[in-house]
Residue, then its C-alpha position, 0 to 999 in steps of 0.5 A: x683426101x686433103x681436107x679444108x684445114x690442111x688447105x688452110x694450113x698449106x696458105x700458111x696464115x701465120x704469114x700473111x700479115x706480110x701481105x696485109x701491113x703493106x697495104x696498111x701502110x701504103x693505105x695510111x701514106x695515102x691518107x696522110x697526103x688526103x689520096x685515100x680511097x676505099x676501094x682501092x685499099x680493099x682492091x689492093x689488100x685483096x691482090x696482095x692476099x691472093x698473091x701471098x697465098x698463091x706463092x705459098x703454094x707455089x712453093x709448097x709444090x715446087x719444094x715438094x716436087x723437088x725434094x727439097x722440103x722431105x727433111x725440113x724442120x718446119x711445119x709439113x707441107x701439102x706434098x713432102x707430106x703427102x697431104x695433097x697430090x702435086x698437080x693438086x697444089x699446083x692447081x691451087x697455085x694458079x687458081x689464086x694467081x688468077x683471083x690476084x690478076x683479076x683483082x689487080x685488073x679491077x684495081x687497075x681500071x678503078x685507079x686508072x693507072x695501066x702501067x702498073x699491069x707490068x708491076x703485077x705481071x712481075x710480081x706473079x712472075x717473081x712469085x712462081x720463079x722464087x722456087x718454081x723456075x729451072x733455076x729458082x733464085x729461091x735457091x740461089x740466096x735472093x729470096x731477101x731481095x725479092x721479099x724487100x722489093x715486092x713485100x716491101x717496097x712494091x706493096x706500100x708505094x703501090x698502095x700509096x700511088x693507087x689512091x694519091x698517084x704521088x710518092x713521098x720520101x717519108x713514105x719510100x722508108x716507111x716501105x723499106x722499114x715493112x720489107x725489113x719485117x718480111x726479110x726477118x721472117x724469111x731470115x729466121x726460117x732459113x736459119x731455122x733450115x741451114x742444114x737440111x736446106x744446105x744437104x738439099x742444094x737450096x743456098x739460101x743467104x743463110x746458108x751462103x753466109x753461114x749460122x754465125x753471120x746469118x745470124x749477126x745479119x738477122x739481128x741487123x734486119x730486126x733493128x732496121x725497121x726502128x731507124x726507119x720509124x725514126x727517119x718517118x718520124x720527121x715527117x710524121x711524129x706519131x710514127x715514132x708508136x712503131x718504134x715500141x718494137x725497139x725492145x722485143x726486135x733486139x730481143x729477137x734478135x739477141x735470142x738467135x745469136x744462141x744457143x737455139x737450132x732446128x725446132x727450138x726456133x719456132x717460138x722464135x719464129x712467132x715472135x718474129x711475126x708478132x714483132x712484124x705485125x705489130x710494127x706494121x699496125x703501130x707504123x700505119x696508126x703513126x703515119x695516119x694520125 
């Protein structure tokens, strides 16, 4: 029988402040233009919660299913484990994809700003077609162009443009510099799993790139948020608070041109999360002021 914390674990919370900086951001760049609005911050964080969830799932089930997470170094999963029986997981997919899309309509209806129906009905459907579709682009090497996009320039412009309905140029690189702490998460799971992910058929970027390049790029994308902090800066000088993760992300980043594989990577991993969520904190604080 699957338990409460094996569900909670399936959610993979240590990943979910990829969904909660975005909106932080988005929210600051809001209140940097005087655009900010409680509710729709809350409506916004709620959407991009239940969206990041319900794509673990997806994930978690479409992996399962597949066979594909049978062999992974990492965390077990809700159905390679046999925790929870697929159409369970599957169920709990679609369940919060329905919470996201009636938070998201509300949001909508508050805001006043149909258009962006289309924005989350692609967002859903990247969601469940990164792993879900017959042919996931997951598998393919796009999974870092999708985390970019939808975690974020989506998530920080969305939010933004729900309370101020204005972009900024300073806001646009603040967007980029949070989807570049997404990518390193995704980046350093993928090379934690090239080599099961490569017997599996799962090409992901890390391993069409092989684990030397992947790793000289892991280091790109860990300093790539820094320059972005400086170019907001210009803007918005308190930004410059984000750019304390200057060390620790190089650090990282140096660390994963080692010796390190499999396993060995998971403190790294946690470093990373913390590196991004700090940066996203540090970012929004930034901008704010």
């Amino acid at each position: 029988m699957t338990t409460m914390q094996d569900w909670v674990a399936g959610a993979r919370p240590r990943t979910l402040w990829t969904a909660v900086t975005p909106v932080a951001v988005g929210t600051a760049c809001a209140i940097a233009v005087d655009g900010f609005h409680l509710l729709i911050a809350l409506l916004a964080l709620g959407v991009a919660l239940s969206l990041q969830i319900a794509s673990n799932y997806a994930n978690d089930y479409s992996d399962g299913v597949r066979g594909t997470d049978m062999d992974r170094v990492g965390p077990d999963r809700l159905v390679a484990s046999g925790k929870a029986l697929p159409s369970s997981v599957k169920r709990a997919a679609f369940l919060m994809f329905g919470v996201g899309a009636l938070l998201g309509l509300w949001l909508v209806i508050v805001a006043g700003q149909w258009w962006w129906l289309i924005v989350g009905a692609l967002a859903i459907a990247a969601a469940w077609t990164y792993t879900g579709s017959s042919r996931p682009y997951g598998y393919d090497g796009w999974g870092e162009v999708s985390v970019f996009v939808f975690f974020g320039l989506v998530a920080v412009l969305g939010t933004m443009v729900a309370q101020a309905a204005q972009i900024t140029w300073w806001a646009v690189v603040a967007a980029a510099g949070v989807g570049f702490t997404s990518v390193a998460m995704l980046m350093v799971n993928n090379i934690r799993d090239i080599e099961t992910d490569a017997l599996t058929g799962k090409r992901t970027l890390a391993v069409k790139l092989g684990p030397q390049r992947a790793r000289h790029a892991f280091l790109g994308v860990m300093m790539a948020p820094v320059a972005c902090a400086l170019l907001v800066s210009f803007a918005h000088p308190w930004a410059l608070l984000a750019t304390i993760m200057a060390l620790p992300s190089l650090l990282i980043g140096l660390a994963v041109r080692g010796p390190f594989e499999g396993r060995a990577l998971a403190p790294i991993f946690m470093a990373t999360s913390g590196v991004g969520l700090g940066y996203g904190v540090l970012l929004a604080v930034g901008i704010a002021l």
